[in-house]
Structures are given as structure tokens and as C-alpha cells.
C-alpha positions as CSV (number, residue, x, y, z in Angstrom):
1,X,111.3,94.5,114.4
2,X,108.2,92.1,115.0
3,X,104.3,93.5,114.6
4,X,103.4,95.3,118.5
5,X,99.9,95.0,118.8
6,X,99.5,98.3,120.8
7,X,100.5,100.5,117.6
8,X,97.4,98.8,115.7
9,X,94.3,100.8,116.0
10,X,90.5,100.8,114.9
11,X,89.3,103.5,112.8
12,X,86.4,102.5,111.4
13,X,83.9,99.7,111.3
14,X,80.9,99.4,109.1
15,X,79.3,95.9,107.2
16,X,81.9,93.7,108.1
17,X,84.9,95.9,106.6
18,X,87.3,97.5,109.3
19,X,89.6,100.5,108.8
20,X,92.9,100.2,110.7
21,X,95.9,102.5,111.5
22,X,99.4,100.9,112.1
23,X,102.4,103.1,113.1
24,X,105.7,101.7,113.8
25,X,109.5,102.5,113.6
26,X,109.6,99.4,111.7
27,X,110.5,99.6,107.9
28,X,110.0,95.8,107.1
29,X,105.7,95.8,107.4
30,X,106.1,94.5,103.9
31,X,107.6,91.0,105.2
32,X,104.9,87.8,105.0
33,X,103.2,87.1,108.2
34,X,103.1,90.5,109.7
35,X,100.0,90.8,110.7
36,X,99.5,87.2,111.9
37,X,99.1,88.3,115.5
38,X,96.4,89.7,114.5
39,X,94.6,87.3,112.7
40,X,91.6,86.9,115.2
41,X,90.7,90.2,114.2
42,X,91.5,91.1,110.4
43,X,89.5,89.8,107.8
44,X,90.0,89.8,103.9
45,X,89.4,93.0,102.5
46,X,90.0,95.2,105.3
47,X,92.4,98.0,104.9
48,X,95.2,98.8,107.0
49,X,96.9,102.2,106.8
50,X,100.5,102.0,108.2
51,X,103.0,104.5,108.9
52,X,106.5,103.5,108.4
53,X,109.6,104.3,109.5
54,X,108.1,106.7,111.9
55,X,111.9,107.3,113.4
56,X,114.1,107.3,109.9
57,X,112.6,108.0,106.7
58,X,108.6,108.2,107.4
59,X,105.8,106.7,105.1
60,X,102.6,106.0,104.4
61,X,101.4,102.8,102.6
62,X,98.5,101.4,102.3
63,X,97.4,97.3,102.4
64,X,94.8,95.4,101.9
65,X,94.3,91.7,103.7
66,X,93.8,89.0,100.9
67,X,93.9,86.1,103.2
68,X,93.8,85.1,106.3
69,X,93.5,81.4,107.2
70,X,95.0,79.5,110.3
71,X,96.5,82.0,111.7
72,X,98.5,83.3,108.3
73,X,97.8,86.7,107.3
74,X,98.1,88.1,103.9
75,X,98.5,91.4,102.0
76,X,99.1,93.0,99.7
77,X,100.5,97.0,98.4
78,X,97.3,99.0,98.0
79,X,97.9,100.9,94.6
């Protein structure tokens, strides 16, 4: 399943840092890229929270964006 940008969601913004909340039904968030629909938005060192799996075996994970140039956003496990 491919990133829905509906199921992203401010939570917070402050100082250039934004909070966000993803939910989807989707267990493969952890796959390269996706984010990169949202790359006009996100900006290195912003945090995403992300509920997984919302309709199998439900998570929560956290990421952090380490990059995000031409349209390519990364991140990575928050730990």
C-alpha cells in the first residue's frame, strides 16, 4: 500500500520543527521513499509518529526525517 496523504496530520508546530501523526493499515512505512509525497512539507528533523497496521497487528513507531532533497525523503527508526 502506497503513503495516502489524508492519514497524515499536524500536531504540532513550533521553530521550524513539526510534529506529525500518520495512521495507516499499511505495515511497509519502513520502505524508502515513503514519505516523498510529502516532501514539500517535511523537513529534516521533524518527527513523525505512525500507527501501523491499524487493521492486523497494530503499532506505534516513531521516525525521524534525515533528508529530504528533490523530492526524496528520508528516515529513519526513532530509538
Amino acid at each position: 500500500m502506497a503513503y495516502v496523504s489524508n492519514d497524515l496530520s499536524v500536531l504540532a508546530y513550533a521553530n521550524n520543527f513539526t510534529l506529525w501523526h500518520y495512521t495507516t493499515t499499511d505495515a511497509s512505512v519502513t520502505s524508502a521513499g515513503y514519505f516523498n509525497k510529502a516532501s514539500e512539507m517535511m523537513r529534516v528533523n521533524d518527527l513523525i509518529i505512525v500507527n501501523i497496521d491499524t487493521d492486523g497487528t497494530p503499532s506505534t513507531k516513531f521516525y525521524v526525517v534525515t533528508s529530504n532533497t528533490g523530492g526524496v525523503v528520508g528516515s529513519t527508526l526513532y530509538s
